[in-house]
C-alpha positions in Angstrom: 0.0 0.0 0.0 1.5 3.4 -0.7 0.9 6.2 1.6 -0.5 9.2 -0.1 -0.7 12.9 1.8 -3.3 12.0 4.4 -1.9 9.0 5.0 1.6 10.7 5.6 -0.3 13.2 7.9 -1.8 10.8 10.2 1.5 8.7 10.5 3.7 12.1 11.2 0.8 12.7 14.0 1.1 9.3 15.8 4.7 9.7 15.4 5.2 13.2 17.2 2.0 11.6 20.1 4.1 9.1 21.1 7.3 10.4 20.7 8.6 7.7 19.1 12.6 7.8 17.4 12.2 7.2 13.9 13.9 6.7 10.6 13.2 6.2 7.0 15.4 3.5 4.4 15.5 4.1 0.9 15.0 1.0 -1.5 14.4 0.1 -4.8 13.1 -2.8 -7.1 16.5 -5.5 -7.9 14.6 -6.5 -11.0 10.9 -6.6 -12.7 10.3 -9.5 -10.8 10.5 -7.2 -7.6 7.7 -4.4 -9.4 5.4 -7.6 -10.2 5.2 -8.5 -6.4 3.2 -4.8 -6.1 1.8 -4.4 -9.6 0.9 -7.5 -11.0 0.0 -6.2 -14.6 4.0 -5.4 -14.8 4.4 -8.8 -15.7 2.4 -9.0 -18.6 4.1 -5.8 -20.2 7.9 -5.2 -22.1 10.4 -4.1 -19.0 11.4 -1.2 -21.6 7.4 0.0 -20.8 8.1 -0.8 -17.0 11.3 1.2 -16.8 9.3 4.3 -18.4 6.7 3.9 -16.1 9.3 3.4 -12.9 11.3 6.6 -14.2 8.1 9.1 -14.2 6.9 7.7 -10.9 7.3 9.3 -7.9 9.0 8.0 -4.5 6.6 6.8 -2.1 6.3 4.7 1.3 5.7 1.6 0.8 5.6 0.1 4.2 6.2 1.1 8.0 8.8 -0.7 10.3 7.2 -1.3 13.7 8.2 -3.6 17.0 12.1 -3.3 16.8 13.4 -2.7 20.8 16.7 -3.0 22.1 18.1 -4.7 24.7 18.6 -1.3 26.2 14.7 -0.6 26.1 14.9 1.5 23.8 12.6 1.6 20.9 12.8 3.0 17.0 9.6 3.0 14.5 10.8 3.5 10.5 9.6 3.3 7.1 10.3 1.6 4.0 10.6 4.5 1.1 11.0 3.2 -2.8 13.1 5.6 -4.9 11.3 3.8 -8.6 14.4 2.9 -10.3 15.8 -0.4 -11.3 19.8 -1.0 -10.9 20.7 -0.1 -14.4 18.7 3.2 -14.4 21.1 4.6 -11.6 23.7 3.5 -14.2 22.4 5.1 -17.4 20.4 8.0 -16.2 22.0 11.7 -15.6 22.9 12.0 -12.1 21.5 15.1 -11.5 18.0 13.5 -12.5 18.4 10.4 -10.1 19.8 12.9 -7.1 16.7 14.7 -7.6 14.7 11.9 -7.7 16.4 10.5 -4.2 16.1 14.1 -2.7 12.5 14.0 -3.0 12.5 10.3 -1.3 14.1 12.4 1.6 11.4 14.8 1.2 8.7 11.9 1.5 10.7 10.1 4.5 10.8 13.6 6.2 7.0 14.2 5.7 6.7 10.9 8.1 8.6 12.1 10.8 12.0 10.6 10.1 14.6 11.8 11.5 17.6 10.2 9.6 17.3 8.4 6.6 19.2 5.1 5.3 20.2 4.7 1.8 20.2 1.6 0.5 21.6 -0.4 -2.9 22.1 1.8 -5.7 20.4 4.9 -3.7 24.3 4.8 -1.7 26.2 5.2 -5.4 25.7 8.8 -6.5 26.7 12.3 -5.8 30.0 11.1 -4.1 28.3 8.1 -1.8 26.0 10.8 0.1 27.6 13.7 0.1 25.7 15.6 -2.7 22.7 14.5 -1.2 24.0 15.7 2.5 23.7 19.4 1.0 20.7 18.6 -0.8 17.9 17.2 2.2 17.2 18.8 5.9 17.6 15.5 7.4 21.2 13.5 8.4 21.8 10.4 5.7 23.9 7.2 6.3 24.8 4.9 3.6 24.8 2.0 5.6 28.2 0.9 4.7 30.0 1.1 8.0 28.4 -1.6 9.8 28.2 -3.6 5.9 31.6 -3.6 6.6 31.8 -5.4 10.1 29.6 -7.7 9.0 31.2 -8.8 5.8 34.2 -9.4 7.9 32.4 -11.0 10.6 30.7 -13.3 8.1 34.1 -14.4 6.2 35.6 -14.4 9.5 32.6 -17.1 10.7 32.9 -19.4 6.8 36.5 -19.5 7.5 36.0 -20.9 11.0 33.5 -23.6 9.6 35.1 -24.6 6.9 38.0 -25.4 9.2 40.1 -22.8 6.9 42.7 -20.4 8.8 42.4 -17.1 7.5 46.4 -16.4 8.7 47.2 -18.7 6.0 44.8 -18.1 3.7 45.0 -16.3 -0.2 42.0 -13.7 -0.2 40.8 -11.4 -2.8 38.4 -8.3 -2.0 36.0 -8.4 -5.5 35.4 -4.3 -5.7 38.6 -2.6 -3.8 38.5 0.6 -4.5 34.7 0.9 -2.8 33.8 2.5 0.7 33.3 -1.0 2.0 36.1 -3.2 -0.2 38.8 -0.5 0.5 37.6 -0.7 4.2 37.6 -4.6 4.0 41.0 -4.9 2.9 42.7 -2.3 5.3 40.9 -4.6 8.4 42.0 -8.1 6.6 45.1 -7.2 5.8 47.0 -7.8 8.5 44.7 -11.1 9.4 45.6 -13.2 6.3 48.5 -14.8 4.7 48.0 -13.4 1.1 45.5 -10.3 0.3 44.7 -9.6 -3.6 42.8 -6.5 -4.5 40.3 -6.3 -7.5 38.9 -4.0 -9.6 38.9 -2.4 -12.8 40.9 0.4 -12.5 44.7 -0.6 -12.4 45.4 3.4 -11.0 43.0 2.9 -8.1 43.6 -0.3 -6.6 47.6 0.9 -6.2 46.0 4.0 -4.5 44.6 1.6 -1.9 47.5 -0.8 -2.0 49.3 2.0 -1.0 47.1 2.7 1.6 47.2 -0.2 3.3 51.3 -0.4 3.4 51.1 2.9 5.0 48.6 1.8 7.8 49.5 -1.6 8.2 52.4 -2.1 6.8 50.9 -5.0 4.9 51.7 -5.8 1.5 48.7 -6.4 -1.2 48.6 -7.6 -4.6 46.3 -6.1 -7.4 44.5 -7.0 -10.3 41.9 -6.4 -12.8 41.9 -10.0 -14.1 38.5 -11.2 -11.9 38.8 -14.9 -12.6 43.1 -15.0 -12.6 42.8 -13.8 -9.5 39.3 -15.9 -7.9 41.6 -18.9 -8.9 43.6 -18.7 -6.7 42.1 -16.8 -3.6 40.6 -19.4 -0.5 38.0 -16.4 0.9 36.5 -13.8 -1.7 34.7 -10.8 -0.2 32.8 -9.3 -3.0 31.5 -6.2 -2.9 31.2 -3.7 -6.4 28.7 -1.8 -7.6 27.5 -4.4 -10.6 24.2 -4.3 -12.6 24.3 -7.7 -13.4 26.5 -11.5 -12.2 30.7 -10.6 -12.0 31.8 -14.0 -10.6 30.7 -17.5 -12.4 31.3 -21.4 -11.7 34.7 -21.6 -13.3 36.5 -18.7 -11.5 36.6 -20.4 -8.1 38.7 -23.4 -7.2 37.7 -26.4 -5.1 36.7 -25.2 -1.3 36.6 -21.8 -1.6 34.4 -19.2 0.3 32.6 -16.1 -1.3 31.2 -13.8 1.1 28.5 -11.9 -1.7 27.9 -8.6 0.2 27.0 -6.7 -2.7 23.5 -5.9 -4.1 22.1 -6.9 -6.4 24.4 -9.7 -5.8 28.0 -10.6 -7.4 27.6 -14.2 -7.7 25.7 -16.1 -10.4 23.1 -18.3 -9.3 24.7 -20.9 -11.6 27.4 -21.0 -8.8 24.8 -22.9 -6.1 23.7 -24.6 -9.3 26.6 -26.3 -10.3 29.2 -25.6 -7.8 29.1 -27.9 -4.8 32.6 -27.6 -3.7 32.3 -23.9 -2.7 30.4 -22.1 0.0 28.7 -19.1 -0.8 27.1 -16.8 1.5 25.4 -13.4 1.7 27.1 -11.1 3.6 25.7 -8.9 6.2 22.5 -10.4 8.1 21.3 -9.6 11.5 18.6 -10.5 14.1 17.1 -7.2 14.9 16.3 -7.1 18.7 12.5 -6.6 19.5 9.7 -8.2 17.3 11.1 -6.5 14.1 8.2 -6.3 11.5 9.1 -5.1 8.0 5.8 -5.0 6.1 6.9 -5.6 2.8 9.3 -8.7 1.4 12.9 -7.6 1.8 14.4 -11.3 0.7 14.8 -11.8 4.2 12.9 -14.1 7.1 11.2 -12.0 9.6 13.2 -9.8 12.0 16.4 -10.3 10.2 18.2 -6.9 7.8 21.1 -6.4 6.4 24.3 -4.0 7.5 23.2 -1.3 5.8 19.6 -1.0 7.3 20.5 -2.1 10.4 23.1 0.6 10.5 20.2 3.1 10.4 18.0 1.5 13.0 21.5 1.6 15.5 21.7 5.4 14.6 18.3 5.7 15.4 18.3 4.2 18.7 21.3 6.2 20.0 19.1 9.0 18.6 22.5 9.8 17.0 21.0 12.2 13.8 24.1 12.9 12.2 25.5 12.3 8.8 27.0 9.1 9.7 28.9 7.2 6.5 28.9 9.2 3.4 31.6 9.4 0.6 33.5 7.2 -0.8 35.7 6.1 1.9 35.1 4.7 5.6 36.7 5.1 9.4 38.1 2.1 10.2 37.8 3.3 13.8 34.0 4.1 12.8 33.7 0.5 12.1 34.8 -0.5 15.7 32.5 1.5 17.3 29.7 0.9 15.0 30.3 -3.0 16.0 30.1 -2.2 19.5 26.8 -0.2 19.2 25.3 -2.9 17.6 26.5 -5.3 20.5 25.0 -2.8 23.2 21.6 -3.0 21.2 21.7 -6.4 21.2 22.3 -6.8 16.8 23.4 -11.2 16.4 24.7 -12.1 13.3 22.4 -14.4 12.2 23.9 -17.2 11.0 25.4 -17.9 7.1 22.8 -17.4 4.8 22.6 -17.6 0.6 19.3 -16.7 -1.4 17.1 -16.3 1.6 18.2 -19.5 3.2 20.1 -20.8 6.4 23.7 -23.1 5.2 23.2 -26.0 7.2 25.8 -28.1 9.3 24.8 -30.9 6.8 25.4 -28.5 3.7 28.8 -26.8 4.6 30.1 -30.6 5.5 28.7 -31.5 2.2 31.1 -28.8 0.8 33.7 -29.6 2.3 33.5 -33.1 1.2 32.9 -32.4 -2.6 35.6 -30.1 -2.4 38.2 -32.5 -1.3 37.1 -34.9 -3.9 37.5 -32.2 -6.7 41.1 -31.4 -4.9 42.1 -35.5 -4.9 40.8 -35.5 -8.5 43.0 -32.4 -9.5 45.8 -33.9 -7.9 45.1 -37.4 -9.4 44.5 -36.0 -13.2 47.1 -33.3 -13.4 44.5 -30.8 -14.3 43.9 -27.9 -12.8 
């Protein structure tokens, strides 16, 4: 259901009654398949006529985001706003149209009562990561990405463990290096792993950030731009770029390896779980949220779990902390520790390794393991490989 002006109104009123802390999160539709789970007709029509309608509509609410408490008793109410765009508009479209477009999201969130606003997916991408939009709205913005980043570690960090793999000696490649999160990724990891490779596309970049992390750490960091050369070699993958479509496919991983897909849409093809049973894939970045968390619309998640970035928002919000938080393109690594320990003090679990909306099992990630040794002894046996 969207909430037109007298709608807005009479939520803005309860809000200000009771007082309650509240925030907004900006999303939009991954594919048509996301517009047909509103407007069924989308489904019957080209997507070129659903992309024209998406670009003329307006942002609206499209649900509220009730029951989340903290283990502090604190409470936070929130609201789901869609910016109508799908990935590959933010892409193609001038930026100053899509800024304007997000701006008046803001305007919408703000006309609910919110009092910081989340950006999420492809929302987080233009005008410098936030910071146009920071001069743009009345109302502090966070991209989210700060506590993404703790729980991309935390989630490679937790596949490594169960997979019996030690990071200290492990080869691992950050998929997207030169982003807020990757770069952050990489400075953390660095010193934690045997062997770190950063990836992008831009040779000029990555030896920016290589740089940067042998003047922090004094860690050294090998780059390339060759995805699969390098995802051939590496045992942990944290992938996190700013794709439209699939980057990583069934024959750039070797046997056991673990992807950590933090990205959205997601990096991994789905022919990986198809056809791949020797690797471990997860999504990075899920959390119980503390309280009876209700969402009101399908976020591709169970009930009461979020990702980094909206959880991120929610933490702000219940340290009543309205403040541009992360913007731009790069992130505090001392932001990260203290958004971690926030999180603890609200009472935010990681929730377990998850892929495509589902819990890996005990029996799945042993199956992995097994099938993975198998392909190894076969490599080993044939010479191939």
């Amino acid at each position: 259901m969207s909430y037109g002006p007298r709608k807005r109104r009479q939520v803005k009123k309860k809000v200000e009654e009771k007082g309650l802390e509240t925030f907004a999160f900006l999303i939009h539709p991954f594919d048509i398949q996301d517009v047909v789970k509103k407007y069924k007709i989308a489904g019957k029509v080209s997507p070129k006529i659903v992309a024209s309608i998406l670009k003329r509509r307006r942002p609206f609410v499209i649900s509220e985001i009730s029951g989340i408490k903290s283990s502090t008793g604190a409470e936070a109410h929130g609201f789901f706003v869609v910016v109508p765009l799908l990935p590959w508009q933010f892409v193609e479209l001038e930026e100053d149209y899509i800024m304007e477009k997000i701006a008046k999201a803001c305007k919408v969130s703000q006309k609910v009562g919110a009092k910081i606003i989340g950006l999420g997916a492809f929302t987080a991408i233009p005008g410098g990561g936030g910071r146009l939009l920071a001069n743009m709205v009345d109302v502090p913005i966070t991209t989210g990405n700060t506590y993404t980043t703790t729980l991309a570690i935390k989630g490679a960090e937790e596949a490594a463990k169960v997979m019996g793999l030690s990071l200290r000696n492990s080869k691992t490649a950050i998929v997207g290096a030169t982003g807020s999160i990757g770069k952050a990724c990489a400075q953390i990891l660095a010193p934690q792993v045997g062997n770190l490779t950063l990836v992008g596309r831009d040779q000029g970049r990555l030896e920016e950030v290589q740089s940067t992390i042998k003047e922090s750490s004094g860690c050294d960091a090998d780059v390339s731009c060759k995805i699969s050369k390098a995802l051939n070699e590496a045992d942990v993958v944290v992938t996190v770029t700013g794709a439209v479509d699939s980057i990583i496919y069934p024959d750039d991983l070797k046997p056991g390896a673990i992807v950590c897909d933090v990205a959205r849409p997601r990096d991994v093809s789905k022919l990986v779980s198809e056809v791949r049973d020797d690797v471990l894939v997860i999504d990075g970045g899920i959390v119980d949220v503390p309280g009876k968390a209700k969402f009101g619309v399908d976020i591709g998640l169970p009930s009461g779990k979020a990702e980094g970035c909206i959880a991120e928002t929610i933490i702000l919000t219940l340290e009543k902390r309205y403040e541009n938080y992360t913007i731009g393109k790069s992130i505090n690594v001392e932001m990260v520790k203290e958004m971690d320990a926030l999180a603890k003090k609200h009472g935010f679990k990681l929730t377990g390794l998850r892929r495509e909306e589902k819990l890996v099992t005990e029996q799945k990630i042993e199956e992995v393991k097994a099938n993975a040794r198998k392909a190894i002894n076969l490599k080993q046996w044939t010479g191939v490989g």
